[in-house]
N, CA, C and O of each residue as an XYZ file, in Angstrom:
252
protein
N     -10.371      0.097     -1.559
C      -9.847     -1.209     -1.867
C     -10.747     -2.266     -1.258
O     -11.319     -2.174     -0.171
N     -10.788     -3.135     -1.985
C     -11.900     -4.117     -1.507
C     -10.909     -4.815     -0.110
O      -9.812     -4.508      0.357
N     -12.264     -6.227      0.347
C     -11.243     -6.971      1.383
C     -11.239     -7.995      0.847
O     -11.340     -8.857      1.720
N     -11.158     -8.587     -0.457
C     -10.560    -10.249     -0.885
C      -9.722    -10.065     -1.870
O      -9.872    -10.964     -2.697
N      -8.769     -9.190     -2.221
C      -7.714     -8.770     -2.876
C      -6.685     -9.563     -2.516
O      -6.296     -9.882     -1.393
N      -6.139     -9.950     -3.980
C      -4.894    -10.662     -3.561
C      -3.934    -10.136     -3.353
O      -4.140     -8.929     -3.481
N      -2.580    -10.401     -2.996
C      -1.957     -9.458     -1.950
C      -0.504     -9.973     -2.035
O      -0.265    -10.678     -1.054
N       0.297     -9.888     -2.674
C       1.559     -9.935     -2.833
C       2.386     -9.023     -2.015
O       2.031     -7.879     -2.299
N       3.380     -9.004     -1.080
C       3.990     -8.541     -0.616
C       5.520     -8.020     -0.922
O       6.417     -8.831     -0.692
N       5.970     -6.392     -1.552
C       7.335     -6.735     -2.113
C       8.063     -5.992     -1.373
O       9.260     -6.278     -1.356
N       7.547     -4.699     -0.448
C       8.594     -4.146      0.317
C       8.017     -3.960      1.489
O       6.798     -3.983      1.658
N       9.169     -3.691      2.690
C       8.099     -2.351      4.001
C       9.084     -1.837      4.128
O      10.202     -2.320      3.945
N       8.628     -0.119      4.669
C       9.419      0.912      5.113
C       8.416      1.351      6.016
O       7.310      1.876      5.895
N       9.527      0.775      7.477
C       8.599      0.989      8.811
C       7.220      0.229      8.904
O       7.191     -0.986      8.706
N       6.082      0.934      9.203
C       5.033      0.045      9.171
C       4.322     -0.021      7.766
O       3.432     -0.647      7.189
N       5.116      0.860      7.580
C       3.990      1.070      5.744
C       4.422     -0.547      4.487
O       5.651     -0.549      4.425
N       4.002     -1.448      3.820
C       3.935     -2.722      3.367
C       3.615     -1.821      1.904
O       2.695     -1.022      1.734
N       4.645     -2.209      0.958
C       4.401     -1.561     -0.328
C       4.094     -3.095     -0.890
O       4.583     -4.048     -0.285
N       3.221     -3.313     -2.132
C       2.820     -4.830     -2.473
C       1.772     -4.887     -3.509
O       1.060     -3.896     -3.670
N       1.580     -6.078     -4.320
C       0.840     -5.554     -5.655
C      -0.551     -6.326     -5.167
O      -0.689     -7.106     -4.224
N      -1.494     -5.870     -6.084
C      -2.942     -6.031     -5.644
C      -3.747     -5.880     -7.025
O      -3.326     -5.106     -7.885
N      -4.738     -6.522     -7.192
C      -5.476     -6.278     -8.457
C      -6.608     -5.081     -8.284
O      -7.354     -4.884     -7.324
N      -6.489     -4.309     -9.586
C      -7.325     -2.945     -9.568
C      -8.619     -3.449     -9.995
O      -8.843     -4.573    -10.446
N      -9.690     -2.228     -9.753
C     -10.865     -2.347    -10.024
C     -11.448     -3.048    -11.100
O     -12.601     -3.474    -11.034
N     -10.661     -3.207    -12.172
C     -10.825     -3.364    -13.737
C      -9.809     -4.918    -13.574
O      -9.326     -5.266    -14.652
N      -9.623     -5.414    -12.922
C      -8.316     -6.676    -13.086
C      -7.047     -6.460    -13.375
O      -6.373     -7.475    -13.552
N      -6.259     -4.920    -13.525
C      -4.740     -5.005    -13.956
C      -4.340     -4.787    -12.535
O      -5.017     -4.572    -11.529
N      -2.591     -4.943    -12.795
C      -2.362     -5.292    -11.422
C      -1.620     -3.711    -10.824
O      -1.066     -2.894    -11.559
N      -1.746     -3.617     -9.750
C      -1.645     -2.165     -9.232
C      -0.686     -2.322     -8.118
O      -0.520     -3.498     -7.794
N      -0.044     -1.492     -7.481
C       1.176     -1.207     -6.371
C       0.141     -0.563     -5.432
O      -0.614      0.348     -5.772
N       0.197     -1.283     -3.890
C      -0.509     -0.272     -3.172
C       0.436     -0.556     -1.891
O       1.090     -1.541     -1.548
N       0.217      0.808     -1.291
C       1.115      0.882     -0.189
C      -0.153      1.685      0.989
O      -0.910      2.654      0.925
N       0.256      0.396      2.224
C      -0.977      0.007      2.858
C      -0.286      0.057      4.861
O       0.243     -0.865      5.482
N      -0.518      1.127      5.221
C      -0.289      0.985      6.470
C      -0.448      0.034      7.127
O      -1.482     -0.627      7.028
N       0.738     -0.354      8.145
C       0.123     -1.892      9.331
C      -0.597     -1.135     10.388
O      -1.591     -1.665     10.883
N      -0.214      0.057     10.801
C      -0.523      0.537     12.185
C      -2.725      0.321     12.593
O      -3.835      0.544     12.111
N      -1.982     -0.277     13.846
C      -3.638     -0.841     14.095
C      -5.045      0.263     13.846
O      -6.148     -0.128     13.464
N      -4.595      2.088     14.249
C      -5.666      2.717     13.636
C      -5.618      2.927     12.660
O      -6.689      3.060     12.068
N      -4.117      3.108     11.778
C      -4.246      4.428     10.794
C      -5.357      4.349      9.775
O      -6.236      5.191      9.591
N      -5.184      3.243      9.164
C      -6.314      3.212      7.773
C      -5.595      3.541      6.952
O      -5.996      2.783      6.069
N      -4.543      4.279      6.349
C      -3.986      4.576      5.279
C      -3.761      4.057      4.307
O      -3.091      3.067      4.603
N      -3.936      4.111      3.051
C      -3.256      3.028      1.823
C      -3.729      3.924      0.643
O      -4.505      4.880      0.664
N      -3.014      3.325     -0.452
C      -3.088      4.146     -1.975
C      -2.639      3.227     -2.839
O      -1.783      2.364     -2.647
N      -3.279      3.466     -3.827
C      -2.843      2.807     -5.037
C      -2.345      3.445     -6.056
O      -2.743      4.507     -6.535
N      -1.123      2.533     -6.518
C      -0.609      3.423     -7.865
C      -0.741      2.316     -8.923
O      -1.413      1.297     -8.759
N       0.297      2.758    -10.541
C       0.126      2.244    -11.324
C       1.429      1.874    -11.255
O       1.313      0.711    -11.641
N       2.587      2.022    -11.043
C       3.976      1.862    -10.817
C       4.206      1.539     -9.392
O       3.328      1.566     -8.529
N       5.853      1.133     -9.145
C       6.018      0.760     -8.095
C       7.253      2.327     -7.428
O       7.569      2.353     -6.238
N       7.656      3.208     -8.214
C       7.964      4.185     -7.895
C       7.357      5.009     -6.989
O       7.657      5.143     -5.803
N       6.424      5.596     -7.648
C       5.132      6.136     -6.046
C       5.088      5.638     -5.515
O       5.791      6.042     -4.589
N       4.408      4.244     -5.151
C       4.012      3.386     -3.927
C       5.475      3.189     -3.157
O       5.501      2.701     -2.027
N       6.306      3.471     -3.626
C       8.071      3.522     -2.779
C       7.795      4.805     -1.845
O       7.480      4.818     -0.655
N       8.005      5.876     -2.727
C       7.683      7.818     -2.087
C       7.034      7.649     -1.372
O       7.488      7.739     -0.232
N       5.278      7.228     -1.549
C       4.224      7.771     -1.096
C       4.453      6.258      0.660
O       3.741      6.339      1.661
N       5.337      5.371      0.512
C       5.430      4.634      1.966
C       6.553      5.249      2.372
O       6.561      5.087      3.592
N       7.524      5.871      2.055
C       8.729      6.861      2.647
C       8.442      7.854      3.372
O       9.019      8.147      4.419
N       7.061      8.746      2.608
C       7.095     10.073      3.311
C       5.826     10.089      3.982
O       5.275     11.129      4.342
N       5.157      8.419      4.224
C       3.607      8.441      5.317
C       4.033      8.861      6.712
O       5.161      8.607      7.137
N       3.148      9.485      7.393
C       3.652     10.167      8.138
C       2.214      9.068      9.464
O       1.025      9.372      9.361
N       2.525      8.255     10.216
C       1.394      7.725     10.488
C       1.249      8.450     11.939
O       2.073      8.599     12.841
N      -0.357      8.915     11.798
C      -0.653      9.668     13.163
C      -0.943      8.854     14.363
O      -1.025      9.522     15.394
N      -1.090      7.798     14.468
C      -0.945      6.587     15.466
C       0.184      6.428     16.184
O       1.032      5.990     15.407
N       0.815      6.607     17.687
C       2.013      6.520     17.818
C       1.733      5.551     18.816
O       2.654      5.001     19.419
């Protein structure tokens, strides 16, 4: 994911921020993006269903 993405914010579960973002190509994409200061984690989907699951069941190794 780039770093000048725009960045809409629509859910969090725990530290994980589920929120829409524009994809490589300009359509708009769901990515669910760890806060935790090491983890690095994030993913992009095409729906907002996964990006729900996939911030439910992150498991962040940073404690």
């Amino acid at each position: 994911m780039g770093l000048y993405q725009i960045w809409r914010e629509l859910h969090r579960v725990g530290k994980v921020t589920v929120g829409t973002a524009h994809g490589r190509q300009g359509q708009i994409k769901y990515v669910a993006a760890c806060a935790a200061e090491n983890c690095g984690w994030g993913a992009e989907y095409d729906d907002v269903s996964p990006a729900m699951i996939a911030a439910q069941g992150h498991r962040c190794p940073v404690r």
